[in-house]
C-alpha positions as CSV (number, residue, x, y, z in Angstrom):
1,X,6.6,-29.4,-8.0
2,X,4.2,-26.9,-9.8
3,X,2.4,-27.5,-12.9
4,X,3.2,-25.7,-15.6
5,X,0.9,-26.8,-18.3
6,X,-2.0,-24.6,-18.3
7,X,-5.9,-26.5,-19.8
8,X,-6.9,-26.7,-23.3
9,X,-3.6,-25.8,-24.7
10,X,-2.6,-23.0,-22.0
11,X,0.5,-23.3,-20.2
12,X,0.7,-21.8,-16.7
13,X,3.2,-19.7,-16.1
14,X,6.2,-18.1,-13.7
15,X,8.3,-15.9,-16.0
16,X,6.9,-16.8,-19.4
17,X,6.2,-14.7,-22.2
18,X,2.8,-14.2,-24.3
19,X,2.1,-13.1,-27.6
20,X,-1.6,-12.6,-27.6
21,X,-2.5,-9.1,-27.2
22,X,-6.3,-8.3,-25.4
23,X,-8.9,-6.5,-26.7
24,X,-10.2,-3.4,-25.5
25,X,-13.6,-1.4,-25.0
26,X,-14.1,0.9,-22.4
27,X,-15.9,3.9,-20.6
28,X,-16.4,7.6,-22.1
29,X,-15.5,10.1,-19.7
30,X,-13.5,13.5,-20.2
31,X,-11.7,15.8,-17.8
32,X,-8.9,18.3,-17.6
33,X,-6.0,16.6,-15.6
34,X,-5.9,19.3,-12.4
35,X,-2.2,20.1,-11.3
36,X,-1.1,20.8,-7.5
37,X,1.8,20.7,-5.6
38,X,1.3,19.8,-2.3
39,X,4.6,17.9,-2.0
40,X,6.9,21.1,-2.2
41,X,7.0,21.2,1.5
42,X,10.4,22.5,3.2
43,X,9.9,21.3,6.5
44,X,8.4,22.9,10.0
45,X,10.1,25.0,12.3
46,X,10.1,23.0,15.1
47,X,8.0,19.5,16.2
48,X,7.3,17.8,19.3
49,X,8.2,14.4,20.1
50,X,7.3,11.6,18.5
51,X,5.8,8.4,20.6
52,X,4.7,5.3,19.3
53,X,1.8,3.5,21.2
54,X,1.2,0.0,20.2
55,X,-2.2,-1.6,20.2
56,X,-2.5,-5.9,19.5
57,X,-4.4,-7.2,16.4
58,X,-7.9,-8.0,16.0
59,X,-9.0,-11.8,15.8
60,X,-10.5,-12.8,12.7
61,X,-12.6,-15.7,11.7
62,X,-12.6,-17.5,8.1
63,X,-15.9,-20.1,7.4
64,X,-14.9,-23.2,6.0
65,X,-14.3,-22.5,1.9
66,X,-16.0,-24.9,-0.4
67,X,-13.0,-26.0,-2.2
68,X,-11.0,-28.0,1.0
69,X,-13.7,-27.1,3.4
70,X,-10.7,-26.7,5.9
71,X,-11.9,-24.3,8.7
72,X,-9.5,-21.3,9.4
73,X,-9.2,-19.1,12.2
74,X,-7.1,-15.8,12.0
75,X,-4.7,-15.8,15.1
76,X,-3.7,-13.2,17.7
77,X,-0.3,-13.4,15.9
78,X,-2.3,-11.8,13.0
79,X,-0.6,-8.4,11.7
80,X,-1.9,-5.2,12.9
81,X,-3.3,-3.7,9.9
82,X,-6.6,-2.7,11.6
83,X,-5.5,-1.9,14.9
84,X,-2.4,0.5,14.2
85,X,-2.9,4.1,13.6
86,X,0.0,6.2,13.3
87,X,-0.6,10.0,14.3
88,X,1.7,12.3,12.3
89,X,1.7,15.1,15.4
90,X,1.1,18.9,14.8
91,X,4.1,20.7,13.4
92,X,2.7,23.8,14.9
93,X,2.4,23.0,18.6
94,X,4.6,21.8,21.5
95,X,1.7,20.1,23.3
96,X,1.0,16.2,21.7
97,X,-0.1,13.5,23.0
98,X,0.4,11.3,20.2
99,X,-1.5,7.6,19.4
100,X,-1.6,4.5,17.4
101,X,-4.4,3.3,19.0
102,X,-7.3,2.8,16.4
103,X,-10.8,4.8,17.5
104,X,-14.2,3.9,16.8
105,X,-15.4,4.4,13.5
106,X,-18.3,7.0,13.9
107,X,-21.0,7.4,11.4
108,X,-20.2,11.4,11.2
109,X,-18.5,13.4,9.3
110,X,-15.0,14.6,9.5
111,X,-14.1,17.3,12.0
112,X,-13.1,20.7,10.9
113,X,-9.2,21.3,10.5
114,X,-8.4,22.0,13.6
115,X,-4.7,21.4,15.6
116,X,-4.5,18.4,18.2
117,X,-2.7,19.2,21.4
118,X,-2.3,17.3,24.3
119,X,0.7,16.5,27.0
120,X,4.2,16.5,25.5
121,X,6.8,13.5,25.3
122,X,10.4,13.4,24.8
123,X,11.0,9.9,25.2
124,X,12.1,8.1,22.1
125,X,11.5,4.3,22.4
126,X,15.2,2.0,22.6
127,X,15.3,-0.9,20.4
128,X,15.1,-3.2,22.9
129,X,11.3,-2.2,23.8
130,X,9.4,-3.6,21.2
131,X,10.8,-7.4,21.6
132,X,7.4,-9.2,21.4
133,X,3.7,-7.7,20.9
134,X,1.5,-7.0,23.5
135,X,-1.5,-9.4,25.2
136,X,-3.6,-9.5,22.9
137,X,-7.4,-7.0,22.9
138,X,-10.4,-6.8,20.9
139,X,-10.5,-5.9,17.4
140,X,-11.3,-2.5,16.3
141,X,-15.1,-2.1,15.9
142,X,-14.5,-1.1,12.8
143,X,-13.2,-4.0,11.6
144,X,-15.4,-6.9,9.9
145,X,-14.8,-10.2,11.6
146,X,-15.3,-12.7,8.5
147,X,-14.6,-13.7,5.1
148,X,-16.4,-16.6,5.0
149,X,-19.4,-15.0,2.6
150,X,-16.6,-14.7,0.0
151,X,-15.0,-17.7,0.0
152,X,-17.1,-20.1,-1.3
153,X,-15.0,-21.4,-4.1
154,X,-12.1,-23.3,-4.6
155,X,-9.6,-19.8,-5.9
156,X,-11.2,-18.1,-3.0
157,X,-9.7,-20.5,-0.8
158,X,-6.5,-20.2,-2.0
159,X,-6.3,-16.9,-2.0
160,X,-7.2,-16.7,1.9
161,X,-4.9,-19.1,2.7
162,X,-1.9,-17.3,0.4
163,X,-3.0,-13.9,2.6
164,X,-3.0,-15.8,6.1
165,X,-0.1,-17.1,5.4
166,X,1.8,-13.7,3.9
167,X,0.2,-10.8,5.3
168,X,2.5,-8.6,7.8
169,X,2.6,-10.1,11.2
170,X,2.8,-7.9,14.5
171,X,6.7,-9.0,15.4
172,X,7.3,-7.6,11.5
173,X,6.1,-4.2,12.7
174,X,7.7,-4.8,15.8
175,X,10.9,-4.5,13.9
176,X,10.3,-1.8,11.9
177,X,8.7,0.2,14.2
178,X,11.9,-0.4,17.0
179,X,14.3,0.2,13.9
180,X,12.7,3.4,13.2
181,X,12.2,4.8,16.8
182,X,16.0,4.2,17.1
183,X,16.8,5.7,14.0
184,X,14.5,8.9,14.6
185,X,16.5,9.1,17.5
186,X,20.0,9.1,15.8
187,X,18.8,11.7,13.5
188,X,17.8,14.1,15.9
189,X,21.8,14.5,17.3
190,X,22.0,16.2,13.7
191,X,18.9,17.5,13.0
192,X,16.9,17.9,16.2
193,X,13.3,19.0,15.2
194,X,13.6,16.2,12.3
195,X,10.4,13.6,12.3
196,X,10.7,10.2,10.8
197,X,7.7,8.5,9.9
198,X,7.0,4.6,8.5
199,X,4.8,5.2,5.5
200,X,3.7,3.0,2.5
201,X,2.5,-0.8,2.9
202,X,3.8,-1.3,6.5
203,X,1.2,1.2,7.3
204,X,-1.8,1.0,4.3
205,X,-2.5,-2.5,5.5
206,X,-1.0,-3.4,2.2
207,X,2.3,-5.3,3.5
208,X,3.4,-9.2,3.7
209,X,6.0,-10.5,5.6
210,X,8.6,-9.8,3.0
211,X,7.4,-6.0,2.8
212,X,10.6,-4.2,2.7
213,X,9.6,-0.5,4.9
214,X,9.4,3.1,3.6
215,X,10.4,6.1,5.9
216,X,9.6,9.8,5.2
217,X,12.1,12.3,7.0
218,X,10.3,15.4,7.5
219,X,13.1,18.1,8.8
220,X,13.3,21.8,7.7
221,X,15.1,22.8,4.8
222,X,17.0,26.1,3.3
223,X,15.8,27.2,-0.3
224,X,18.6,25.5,-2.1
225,X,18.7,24.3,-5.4
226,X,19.7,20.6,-4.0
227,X,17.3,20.6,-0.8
228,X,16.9,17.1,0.6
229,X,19.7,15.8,-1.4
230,X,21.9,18.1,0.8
231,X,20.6,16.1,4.0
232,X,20.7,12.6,2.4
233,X,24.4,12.8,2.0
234,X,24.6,13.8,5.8
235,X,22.5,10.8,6.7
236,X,24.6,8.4,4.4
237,X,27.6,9.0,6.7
238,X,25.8,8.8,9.3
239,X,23.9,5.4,9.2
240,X,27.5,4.2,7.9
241,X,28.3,4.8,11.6
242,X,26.1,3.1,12.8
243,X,25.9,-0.6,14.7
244,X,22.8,-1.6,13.6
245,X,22.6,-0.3,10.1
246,X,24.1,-2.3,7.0
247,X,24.3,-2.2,3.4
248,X,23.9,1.9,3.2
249,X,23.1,3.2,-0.3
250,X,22.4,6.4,-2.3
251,X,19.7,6.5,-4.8
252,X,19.4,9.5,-6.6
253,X,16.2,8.7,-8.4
254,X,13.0,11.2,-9.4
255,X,12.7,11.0,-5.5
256,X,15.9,10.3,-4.2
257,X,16.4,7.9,-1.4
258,X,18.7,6.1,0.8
259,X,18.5,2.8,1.1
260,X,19.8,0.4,3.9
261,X,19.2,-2.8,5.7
262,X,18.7,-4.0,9.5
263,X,22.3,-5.7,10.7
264,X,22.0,-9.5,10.5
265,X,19.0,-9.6,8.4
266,X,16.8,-9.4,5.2
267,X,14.5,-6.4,6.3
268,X,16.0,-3.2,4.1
269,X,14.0,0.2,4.6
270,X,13.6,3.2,1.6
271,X,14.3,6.5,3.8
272,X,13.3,9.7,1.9
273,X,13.4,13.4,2.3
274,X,10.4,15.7,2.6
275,X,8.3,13.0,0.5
276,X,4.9,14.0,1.8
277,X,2.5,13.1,-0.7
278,X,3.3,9.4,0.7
279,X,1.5,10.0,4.4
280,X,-1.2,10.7,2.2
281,X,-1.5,8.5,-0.1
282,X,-0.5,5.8,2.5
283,X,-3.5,7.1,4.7
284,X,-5.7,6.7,1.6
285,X,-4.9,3.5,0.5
286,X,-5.5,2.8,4.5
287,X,-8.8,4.0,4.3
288,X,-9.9,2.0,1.2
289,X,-8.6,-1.6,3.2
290,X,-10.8,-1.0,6.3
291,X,-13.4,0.0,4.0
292,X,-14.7,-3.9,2.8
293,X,-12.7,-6.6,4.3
294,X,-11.8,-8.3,0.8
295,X,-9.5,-5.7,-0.3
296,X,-6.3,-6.9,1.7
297,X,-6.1,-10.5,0.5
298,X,-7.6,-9.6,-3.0
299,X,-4.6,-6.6,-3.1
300,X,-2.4,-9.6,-2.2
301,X,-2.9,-11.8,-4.6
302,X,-2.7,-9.1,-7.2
303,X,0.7,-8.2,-6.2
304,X,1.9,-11.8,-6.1
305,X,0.2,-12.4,-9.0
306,X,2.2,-9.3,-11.2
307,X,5.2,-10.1,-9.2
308,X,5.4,-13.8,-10.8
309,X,4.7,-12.3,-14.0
310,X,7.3,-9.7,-13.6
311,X,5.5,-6.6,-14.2
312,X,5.8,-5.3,-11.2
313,X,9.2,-3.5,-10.8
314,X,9.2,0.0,-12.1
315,X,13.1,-0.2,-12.0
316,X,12.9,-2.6,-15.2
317,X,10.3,-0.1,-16.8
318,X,7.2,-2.0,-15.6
319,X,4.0,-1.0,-12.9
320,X,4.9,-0.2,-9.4
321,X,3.1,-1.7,-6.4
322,X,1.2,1.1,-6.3
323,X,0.3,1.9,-9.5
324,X,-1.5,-1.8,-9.5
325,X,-2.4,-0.7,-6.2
326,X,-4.6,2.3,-7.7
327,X,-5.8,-0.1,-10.7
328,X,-7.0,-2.6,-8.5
329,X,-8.8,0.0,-6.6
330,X,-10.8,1.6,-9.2
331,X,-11.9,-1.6,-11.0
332,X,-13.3,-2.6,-7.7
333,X,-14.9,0.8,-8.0
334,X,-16.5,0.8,-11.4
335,X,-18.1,-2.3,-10.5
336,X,-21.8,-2.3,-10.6
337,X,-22.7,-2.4,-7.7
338,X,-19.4,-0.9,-7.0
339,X,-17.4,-2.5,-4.3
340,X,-15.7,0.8,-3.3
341,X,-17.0,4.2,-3.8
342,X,-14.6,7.3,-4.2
343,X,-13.4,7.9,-0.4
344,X,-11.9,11.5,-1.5
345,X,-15.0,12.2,-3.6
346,X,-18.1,11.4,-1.0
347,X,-15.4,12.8,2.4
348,X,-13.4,15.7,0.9
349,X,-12.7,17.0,4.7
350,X,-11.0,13.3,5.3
351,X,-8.6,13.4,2.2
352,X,-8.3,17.4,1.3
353,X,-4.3,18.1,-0.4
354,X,-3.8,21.2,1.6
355,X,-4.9,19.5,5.5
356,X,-2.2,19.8,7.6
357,X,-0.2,16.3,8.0
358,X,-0.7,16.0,11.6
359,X,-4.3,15.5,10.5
360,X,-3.9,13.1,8.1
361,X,-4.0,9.7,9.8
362,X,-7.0,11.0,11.9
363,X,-9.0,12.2,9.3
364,X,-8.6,8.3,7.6
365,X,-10.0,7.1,10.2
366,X,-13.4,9.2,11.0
367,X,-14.4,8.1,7.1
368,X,-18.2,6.8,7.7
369,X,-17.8,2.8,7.1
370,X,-19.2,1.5,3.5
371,X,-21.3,-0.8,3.0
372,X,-21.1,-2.6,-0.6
373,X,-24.2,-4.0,-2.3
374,X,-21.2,-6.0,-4.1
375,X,-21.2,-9.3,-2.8
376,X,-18.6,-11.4,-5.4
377,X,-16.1,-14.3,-3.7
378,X,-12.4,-13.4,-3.6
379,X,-12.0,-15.7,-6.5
380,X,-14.7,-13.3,-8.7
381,X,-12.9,-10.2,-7.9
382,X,-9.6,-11.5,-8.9
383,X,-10.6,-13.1,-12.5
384,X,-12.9,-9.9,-13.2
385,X,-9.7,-7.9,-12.6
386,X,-7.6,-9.8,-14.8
387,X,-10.6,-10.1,-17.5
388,X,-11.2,-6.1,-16.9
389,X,-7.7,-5.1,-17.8
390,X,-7.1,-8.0,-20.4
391,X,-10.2,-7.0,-22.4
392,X,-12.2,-4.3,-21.7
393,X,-9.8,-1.3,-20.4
394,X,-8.8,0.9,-23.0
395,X,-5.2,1.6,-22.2
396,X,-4.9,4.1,-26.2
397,X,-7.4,6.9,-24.5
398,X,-8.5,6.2,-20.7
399,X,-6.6,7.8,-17.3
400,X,-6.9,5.5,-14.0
401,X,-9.0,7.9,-11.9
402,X,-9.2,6.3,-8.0
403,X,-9.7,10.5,-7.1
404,X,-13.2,10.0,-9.0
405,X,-13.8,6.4,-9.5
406,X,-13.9,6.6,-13.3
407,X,-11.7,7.0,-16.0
408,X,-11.5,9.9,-17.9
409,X,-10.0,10.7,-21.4
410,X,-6.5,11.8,-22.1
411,X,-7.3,15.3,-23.7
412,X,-4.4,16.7,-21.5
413,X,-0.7,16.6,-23.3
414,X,0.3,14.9,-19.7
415,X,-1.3,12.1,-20.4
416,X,-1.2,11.9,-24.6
417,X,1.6,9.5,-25.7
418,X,2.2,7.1,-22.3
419,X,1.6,3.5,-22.6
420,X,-0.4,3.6,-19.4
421,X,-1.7,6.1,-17.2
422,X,-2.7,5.8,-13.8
423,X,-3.6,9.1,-11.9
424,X,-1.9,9.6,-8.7
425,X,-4.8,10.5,-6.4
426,X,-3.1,13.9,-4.7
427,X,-0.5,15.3,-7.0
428,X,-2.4,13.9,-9.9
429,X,0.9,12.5,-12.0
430,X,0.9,9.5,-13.8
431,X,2.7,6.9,-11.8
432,X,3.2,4.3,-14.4
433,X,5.0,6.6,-16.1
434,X,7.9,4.0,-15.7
435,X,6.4,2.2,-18.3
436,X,7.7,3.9,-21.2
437,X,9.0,1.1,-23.7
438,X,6.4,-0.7,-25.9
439,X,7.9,-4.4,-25.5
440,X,7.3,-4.1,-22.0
441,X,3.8,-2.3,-22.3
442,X,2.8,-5.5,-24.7
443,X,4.4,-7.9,-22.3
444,X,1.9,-6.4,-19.3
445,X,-1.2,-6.5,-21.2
446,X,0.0,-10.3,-22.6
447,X,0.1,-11.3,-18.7
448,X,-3.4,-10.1,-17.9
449,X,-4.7,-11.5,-21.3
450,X,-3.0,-15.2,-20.7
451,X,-3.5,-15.4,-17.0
452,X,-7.2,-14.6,-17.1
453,X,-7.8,-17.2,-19.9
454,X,-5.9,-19.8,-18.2
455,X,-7.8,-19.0,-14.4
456,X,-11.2,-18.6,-16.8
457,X,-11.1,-22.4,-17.9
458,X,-9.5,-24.2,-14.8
459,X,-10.2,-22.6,-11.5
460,X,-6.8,-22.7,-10.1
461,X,-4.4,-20.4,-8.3
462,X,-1.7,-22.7,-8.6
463,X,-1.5,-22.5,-12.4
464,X,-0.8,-19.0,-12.2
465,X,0.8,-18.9,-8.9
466,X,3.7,-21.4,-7.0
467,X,2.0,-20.9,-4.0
468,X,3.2,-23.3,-1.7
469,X,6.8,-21.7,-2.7
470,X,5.9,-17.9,-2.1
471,X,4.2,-19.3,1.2
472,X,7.3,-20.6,2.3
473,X,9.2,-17.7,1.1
474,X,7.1,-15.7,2.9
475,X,7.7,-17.2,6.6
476,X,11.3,-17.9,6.4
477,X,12.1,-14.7,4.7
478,X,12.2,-12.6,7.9
């Protein structure tokens, strides 16, 4: 159904394996890794309420690209991802009024730290609530209303299409959200000032259809030796309790987690303790997709992409989605002209480590809009990636630095000896540390090496990618 003969002697590939390594050259930088530890955080002492307030999606519109000149028009079905803001509420006063509703992006900077009060809630919404979106309303003024200037080629194309037809749809948050809300709810009969929030790609603007959903608990804690651990255990016999939950199971990993699914079907959520380094991050990574519209569907095809080639699963000792999250990022940002700048660099008061998380999500989104000199197609972006980490990143001595929008050298002993290091932008760790084994280090840079040379000559998604497959994957999955 998919070819899998690549041009001039290149085979396309699905699970293949590649013996040519790339070549590297790079940039000259040097820094001392800085450590912090925002993340040790045991909890407040008490929280209000926690209300979630849906907004519709924004209406985009797609020229006609070159390749199949088919027109395309986003839908009012389209996912939220520009729409939704999720306010993580003060732990320090009784008084919220919390919002998803997305504000104006204002051309000033961020506010001083300072808490948000408002008119309490105590209603938790049932399951039942959220059975189909709202009408829909206007997109977010922030929000750029076409990718027609970059798609003008015939990969562009496909790579629209493969993100209209996969990116997370509003009845997919719908379900997550509802699913949470009633979960929140059960949680509180144990632990009642205990907060659960939906973090990672449901929220980043990063998810597809198939996107499984994170949730961080965030519930006081005693100084013990096991801390969240402790409270996972009492949440594993709870959820085993109850009707809508299925498929409960403990993972005690670096960051331990329980993992479960929705009764009756494929959705399966990641529920951690305490874990908040990921509102950040997830607020970050939400900042840099509203900042130029190409990031979403360019992110997309990336993780597709490393998801065909299997080297993206840090389970099996390969890159997580968002360590290639992070490289795609600063590649795009040591562009010239860059498409993206450093967001935590040029608006420290946005992204600081020590703001309090119930200013997180609001600071994201009073970041001044960019404006990129970088005008490449879809299709550009994507092969420069490939070509960027196939032959001109040096993987021996560089760190991944989206915190500065460089890479530095590894002169710290953190970083000295890993196959690849990608610097995560808060706690500053290396998360592709899971890739720790040399075969599997080879067989990553081998994908980017034989995947650029084969998209290089012929000009085709589909040699790289069964797209009609994942596309149907995609809207029966869920």
């Amino acid at each position: 159904m998919f070819p899998r003969g690549g041009p001039s002697g290149h085979r396309g590939f699905y699970k293949g394996s590649f013996t040519r390594p790339p070549t590297s050259s790079g940039f000259h930088f040097n820094r001392q890794i800085r450590q912090t530890h925002i993340n040790n955080y045991d909890g407040p002492q008490s929280l209000p309420a926690y209300q979630w307030k849906p907004t519709s999606n924004p209406v985009y519109t797609v020229g006609p690209p070159g390749a199949n000149s088919r027109k395309r028009q986003y839908s009012a079905g389209s996912p939220n991802q520009y729409a939704k803001r999720q306010r993580v509420e003060s732990f320090h006063s009784d008084e919220i009024s919390p919002s998803f509703e997305s504000p104006s992006l204002p051309q000033t900077p961020c506010p001083p730290h300072q808490a948000i009060s408002g008119t309490s809630h105590d209603t938790m919404p049932n399951v039942s609530d959220y059975s189909s979106p709202p009408a829909h309303t206007p997109s977010s003024p922030e929000t750029p209303d076409s990718l027609q200037p970059y798609t003008n080629d015939k990969v562009s194309a496909q790579i629209v299409e493969l993100f209209e037809a996969c990116r997370q749809q509003s009845s997919d948050l719908y379900r997550k959200e509802t699913c949470r809300a009633q979960l929140q709810k059960d949680i509180k009969t144990l632990y009642p000032d205990a907060r659960l929030y939906l973090t990672g790609s449901t929220m980043s603007g990063l998810g597809c259809r198939s996107s499984d959903a994170d949730l961080c608990l965030v519930v006081g804690l005693k100084k013990t030796k096991d801390r969240g651990i402790s409270v996972l255990y009492t949440l594993l016999r709870l959820l085993r309790t109850l009707a809508y939950v299925d498929r409960v199971l403990l993972i005690r990993a670096k960051v331990p987690i329980l993992r479960f699914k929705e009764k009756g079907s494929n959705l399966e959520f990641d529920l951690n303790v305490n874990n908040t380094v990921g509102i950040r991050n997830t607020f970050l990574l939400r900042s840099y997709t509203h900042a130029d519209i190409r990031i979403q569907p360019l992110m997309l095809v990336i993780k597709k992409w490393a998801r065909t080639c299997e080297i993206n699963d840090a389970s099996k000792g390969t890159l997580s989605s968002y360590a290639l999250a992070l490289m795609a990022l600063n590649y795009l940002q040591i562009l010239k002209p860059c498409v993206l700048p450093s967001l935590q660099r040029d608006h420290p008061a946005c992204f600081d480590p020590s703001l309090d998380l119930d200013m997180v999500p609001d600071a994201s989104h009073r970041v001044p809009h960019y404006k990129s000199k970088n005008k490449s197609s879809l299709g550009d972006l994507f092969l420069g990636f490939l070509k960027y980490y196939a032959y001109k990143f040096r993987w021996d001595s560089k760190v991944i630095s989206v915190r500065d929008a460089i890479t530095f050298a590894k002169v710290s002993p953190d970083w000295r000896g890993k196959f690849i290091c990608v610097e995560e932008p808060f706690e500053m760790h290396n998360v592709a540390r899971a890739v720790h084994e040399k075969a599997k280090f080879d067989a990553i840079k081998a994908r980017f090496d034989e995947s650029y040379q084969i998209l290089n000559e012929a000009r085709d998604l589909s040699l790289l990618l069964p797209l009609r497959a994942i596309i149907h994957k995609e809207q029966i999955g869920r």
